[in-house]
C-alpha positions as CSV (number, residue, x, y, z in Angstrom):
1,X,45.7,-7.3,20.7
2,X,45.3,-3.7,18.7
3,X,47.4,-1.5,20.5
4,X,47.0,1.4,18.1
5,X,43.6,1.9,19.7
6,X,42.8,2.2,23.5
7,X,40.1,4.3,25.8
8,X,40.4,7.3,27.7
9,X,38.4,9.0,29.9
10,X,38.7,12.7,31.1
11,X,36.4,15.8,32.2
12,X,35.4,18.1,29.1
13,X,36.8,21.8,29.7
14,X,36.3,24.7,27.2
15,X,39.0,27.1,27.7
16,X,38.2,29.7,25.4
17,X,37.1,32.6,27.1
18,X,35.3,34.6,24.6
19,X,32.4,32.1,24.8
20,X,29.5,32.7,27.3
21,X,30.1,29.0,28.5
22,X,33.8,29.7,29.5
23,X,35.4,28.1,32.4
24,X,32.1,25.3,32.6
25,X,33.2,22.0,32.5
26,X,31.1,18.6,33.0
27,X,30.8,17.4,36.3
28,X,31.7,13.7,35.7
29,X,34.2,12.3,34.0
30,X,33.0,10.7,30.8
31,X,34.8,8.2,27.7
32,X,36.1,10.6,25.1
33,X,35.2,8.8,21.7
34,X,37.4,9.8,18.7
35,X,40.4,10.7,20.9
36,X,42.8,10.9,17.3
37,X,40.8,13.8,16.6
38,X,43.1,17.1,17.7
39,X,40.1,18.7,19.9
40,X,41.2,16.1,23.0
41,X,44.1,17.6,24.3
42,X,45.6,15.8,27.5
43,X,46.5,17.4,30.2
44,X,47.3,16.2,33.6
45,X,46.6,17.5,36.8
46,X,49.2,19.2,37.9
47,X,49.5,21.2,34.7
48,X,45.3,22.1,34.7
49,X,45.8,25.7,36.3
50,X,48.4,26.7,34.0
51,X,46.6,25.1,30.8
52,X,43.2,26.9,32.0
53,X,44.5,30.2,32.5
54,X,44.0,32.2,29.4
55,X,44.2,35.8,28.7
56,X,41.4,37.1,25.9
57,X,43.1,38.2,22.5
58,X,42.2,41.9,21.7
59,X,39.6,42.7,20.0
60,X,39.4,43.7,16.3
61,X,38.3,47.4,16.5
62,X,37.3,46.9,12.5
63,X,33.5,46.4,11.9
64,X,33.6,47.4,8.1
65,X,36.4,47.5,5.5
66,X,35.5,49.1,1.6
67,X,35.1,46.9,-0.7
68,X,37.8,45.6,-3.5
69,X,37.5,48.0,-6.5
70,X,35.7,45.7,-9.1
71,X,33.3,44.9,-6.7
72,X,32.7,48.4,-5.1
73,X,32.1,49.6,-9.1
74,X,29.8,47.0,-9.7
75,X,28.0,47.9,-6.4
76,X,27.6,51.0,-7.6
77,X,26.9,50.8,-11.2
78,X,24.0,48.6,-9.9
79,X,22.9,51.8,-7.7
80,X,23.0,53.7,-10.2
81,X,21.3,51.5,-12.8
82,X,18.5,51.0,-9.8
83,X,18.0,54.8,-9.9
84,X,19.6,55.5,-6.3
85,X,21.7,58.6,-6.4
86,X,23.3,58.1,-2.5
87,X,26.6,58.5,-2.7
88,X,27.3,56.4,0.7
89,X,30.5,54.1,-0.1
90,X,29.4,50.3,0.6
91,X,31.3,48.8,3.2
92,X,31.6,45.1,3.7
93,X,31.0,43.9,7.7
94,X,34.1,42.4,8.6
95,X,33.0,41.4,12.5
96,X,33.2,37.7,13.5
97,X,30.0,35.9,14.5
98,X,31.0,33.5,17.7
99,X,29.0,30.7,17.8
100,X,29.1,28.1,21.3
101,X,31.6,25.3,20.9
102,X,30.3,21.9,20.4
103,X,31.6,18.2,21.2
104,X,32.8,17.8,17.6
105,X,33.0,13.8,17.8
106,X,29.6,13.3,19.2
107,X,28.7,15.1,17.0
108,X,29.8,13.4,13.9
109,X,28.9,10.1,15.6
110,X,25.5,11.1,15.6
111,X,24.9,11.8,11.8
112,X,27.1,8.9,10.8
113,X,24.3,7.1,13.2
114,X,21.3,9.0,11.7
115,X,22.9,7.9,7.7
116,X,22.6,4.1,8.9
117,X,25.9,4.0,8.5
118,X,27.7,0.7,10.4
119,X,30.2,1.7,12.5
């Protein structure tokens, strides 16, 4: 027999908390495909409350930072080639867009599926 390759089956948690979906989990208990992937963490059940407990990292209070120098004088020489004559400094947006998580195996299962690819 292959032992280097076995199934497993658990209950899909998002822990992150800076997500709208937080906390949700599924309500059955399903086969995790791709388990070597790093995204499947296993955790037993006496250890869930302390693995699900998770205090938010602070916030960035930085929306915009100046641009480099090269670029902030090419910005400008453009401005000024364009005939605007405001003398606002550009500032590059710095905040983070959060997107939902996703079930990254099923994922990749699915277009490997869509290619025709064999498994």
């Amino acid at each position: 027999q292959n032992l280097d390759h076995g199934r497993a089956w658990g209950i899909l948690t998002f822990k992150d908390t800076s997500f709208p979906s937080s906390g949700k989990t599924e309500s059955e208990a399903r086969e995790m495909e791709h388990v070597m992937y790093h995204d499947w963490r296993l955790v037993p059940k006496h250890e869930e409350a302390a693995f699900s407990a998770c205090t938010p990292a602070p916030e960035d209070s930085l929306a915009s930072v100046p641009y480099p120098p090269l670029l902030r004088a090419m910005i400008l020489a453009e401005r000024q080639k364009n005939g605007d004559t405001s003398t606002e400094e550009p500032m590059l947006n710095v905040q983070r867009t959060r997107m939902e998580p996703w079930d990254y195996p099923a994922k990749q299962e699915d277009k490997g599926r869509a290619k025709g690819t064999p498994v």
